[in-house]
C-alpha positions as CSV (number, residue, x, y, z in Angstrom):
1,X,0.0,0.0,0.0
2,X,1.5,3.5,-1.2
3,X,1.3,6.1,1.4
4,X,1.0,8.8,-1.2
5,X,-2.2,7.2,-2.7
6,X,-3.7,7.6,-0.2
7,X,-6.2,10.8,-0.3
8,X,-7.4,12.4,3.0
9,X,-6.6,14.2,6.1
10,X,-4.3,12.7,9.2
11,X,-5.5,13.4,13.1
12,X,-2.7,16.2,13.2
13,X,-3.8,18.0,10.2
14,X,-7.2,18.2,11.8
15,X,-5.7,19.3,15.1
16,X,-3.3,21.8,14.0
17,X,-6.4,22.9,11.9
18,X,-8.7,23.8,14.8
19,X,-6.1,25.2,16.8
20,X,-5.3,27.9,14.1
21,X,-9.2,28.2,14.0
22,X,-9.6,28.0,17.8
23,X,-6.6,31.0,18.3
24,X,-8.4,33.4,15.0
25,X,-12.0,33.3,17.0
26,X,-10.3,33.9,20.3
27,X,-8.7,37.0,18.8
28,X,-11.7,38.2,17.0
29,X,-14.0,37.6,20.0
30,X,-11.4,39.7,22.1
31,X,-11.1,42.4,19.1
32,X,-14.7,42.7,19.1
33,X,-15.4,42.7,23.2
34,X,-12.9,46.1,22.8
35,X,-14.6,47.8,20.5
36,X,-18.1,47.2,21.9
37,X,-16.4,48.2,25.7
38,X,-14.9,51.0,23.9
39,X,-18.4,52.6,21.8
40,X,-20.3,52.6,25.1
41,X,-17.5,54.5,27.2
42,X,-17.5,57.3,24.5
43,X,-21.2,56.9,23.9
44,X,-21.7,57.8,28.0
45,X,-18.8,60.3,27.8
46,X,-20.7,62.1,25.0
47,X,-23.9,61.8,26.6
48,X,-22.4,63.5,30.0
49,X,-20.5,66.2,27.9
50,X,-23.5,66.9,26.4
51,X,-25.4,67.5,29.7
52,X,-22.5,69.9,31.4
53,X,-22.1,71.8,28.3
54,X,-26.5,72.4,28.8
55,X,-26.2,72.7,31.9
56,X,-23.7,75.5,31.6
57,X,-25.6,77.1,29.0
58,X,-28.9,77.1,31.2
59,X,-26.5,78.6,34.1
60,X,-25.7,81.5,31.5
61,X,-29.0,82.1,30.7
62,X,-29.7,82.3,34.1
63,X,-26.3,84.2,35.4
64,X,-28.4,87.5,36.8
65,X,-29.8,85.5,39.4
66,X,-26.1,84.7,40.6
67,X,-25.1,88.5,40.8
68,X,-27.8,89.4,43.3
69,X,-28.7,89.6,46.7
70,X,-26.9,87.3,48.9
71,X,-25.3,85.3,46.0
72,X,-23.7,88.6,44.9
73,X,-21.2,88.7,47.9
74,X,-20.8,84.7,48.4
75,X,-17.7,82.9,47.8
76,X,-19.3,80.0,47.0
77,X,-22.7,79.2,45.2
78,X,-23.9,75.3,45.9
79,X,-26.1,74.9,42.7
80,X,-26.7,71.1,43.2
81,X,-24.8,68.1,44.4
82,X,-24.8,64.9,43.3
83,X,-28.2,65.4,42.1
84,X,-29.6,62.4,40.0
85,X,-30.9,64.0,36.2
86,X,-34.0,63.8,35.9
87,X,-34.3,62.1,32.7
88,X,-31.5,59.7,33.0
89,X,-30.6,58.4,36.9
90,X,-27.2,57.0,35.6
91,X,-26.0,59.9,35.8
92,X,-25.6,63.1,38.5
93,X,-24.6,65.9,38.2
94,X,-22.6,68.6,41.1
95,X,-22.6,72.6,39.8
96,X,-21.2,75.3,41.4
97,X,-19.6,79.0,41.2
98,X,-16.6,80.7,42.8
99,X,-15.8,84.1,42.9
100,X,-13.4,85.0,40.7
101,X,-11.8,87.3,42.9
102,X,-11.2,84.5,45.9
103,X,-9.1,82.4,43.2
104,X,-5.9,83.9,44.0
105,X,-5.4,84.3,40.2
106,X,-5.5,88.3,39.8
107,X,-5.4,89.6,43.4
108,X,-7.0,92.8,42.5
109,X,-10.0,91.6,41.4
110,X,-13.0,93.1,42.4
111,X,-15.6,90.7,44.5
112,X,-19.1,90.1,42.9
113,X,-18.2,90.6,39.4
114,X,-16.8,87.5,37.8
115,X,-18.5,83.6,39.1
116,X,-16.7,80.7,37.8
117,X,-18.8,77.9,37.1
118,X,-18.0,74.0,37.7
119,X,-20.2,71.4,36.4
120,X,-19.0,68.0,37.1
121,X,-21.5,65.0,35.6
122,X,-20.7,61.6,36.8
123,X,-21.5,58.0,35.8
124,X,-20.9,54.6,35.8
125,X,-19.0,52.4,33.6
126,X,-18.9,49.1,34.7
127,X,-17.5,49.1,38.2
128,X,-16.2,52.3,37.9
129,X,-17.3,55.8,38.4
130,X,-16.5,58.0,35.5
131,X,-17.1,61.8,35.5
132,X,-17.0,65.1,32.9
133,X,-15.5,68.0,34.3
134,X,-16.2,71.3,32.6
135,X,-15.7,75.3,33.7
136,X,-16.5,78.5,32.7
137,X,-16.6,81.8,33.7
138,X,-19.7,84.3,33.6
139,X,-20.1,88.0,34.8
140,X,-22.4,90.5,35.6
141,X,-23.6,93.0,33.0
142,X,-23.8,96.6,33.9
């Protein structure tokens, strides 16, 4: 009998076969676990930029409110902390505003005139907590 006559595959053909298979779905399955990981972390680090960059713009809208009465003289403005969105509970969301002038960036600056504003909007990815920091500054119009 003439080995080379023989047509067919041996047992380590077919073994070193599924191996190279086994190894290309391995990778691929890993490939694809990064990118799906990877979509939702900037999917819910859009969404959050999204709501500190409204959530600035509703504070601007708003900015008189911040220049008078007892908030004109404060150091410190508590807008919210930690408070859950309303539409959305994965995520919260802590504001506030400094005075400009308590910085220690231009010491002449006059109190009451320049706030700057802090929105920090937090989530969870996973097991960890993820957040958005963003600032601005507003002022008071004459």
């Amino acid at each position: 009998m003439n080995i080379r006559s023989q047509k067919g595959f041996t047992g380590a053909d077919v073994t070193v076969a599924v191996l190279i298979v086994t190894v290309f779905a391995a990778i691929i399955a890993t490939l694809y676990q990064n990118y799906v990981t990877t979509s939702k972390e900037i999917q819910r680090k859009a969404e959050a930029t999204q709501y500190a960059v409204e959530t600035i713009e509703e504070i601007k809208q708003n900015s008189a409110e911040y220049f008078t009465g007892e908030n004109e003289t404060k150091e410190r403005i508590e807008v919210c902390d930690n408070e859950a969105l309303k539409d959305n509970t994965a995520y919260s969301k802590t504001v506030f505003l400094e005075d400009y002038s308590t910085l220690g960036l231009k010491p002449d600056a006059m109190p009451g005139y320049v706030k700057k504003v802090n929105v920090r909007i937090a989530y969870k990815l996973g097991k960890d907590i993820k957040s958005v920091e963003l600032s601005t500054v507003i002022s008071k119009e004459s």
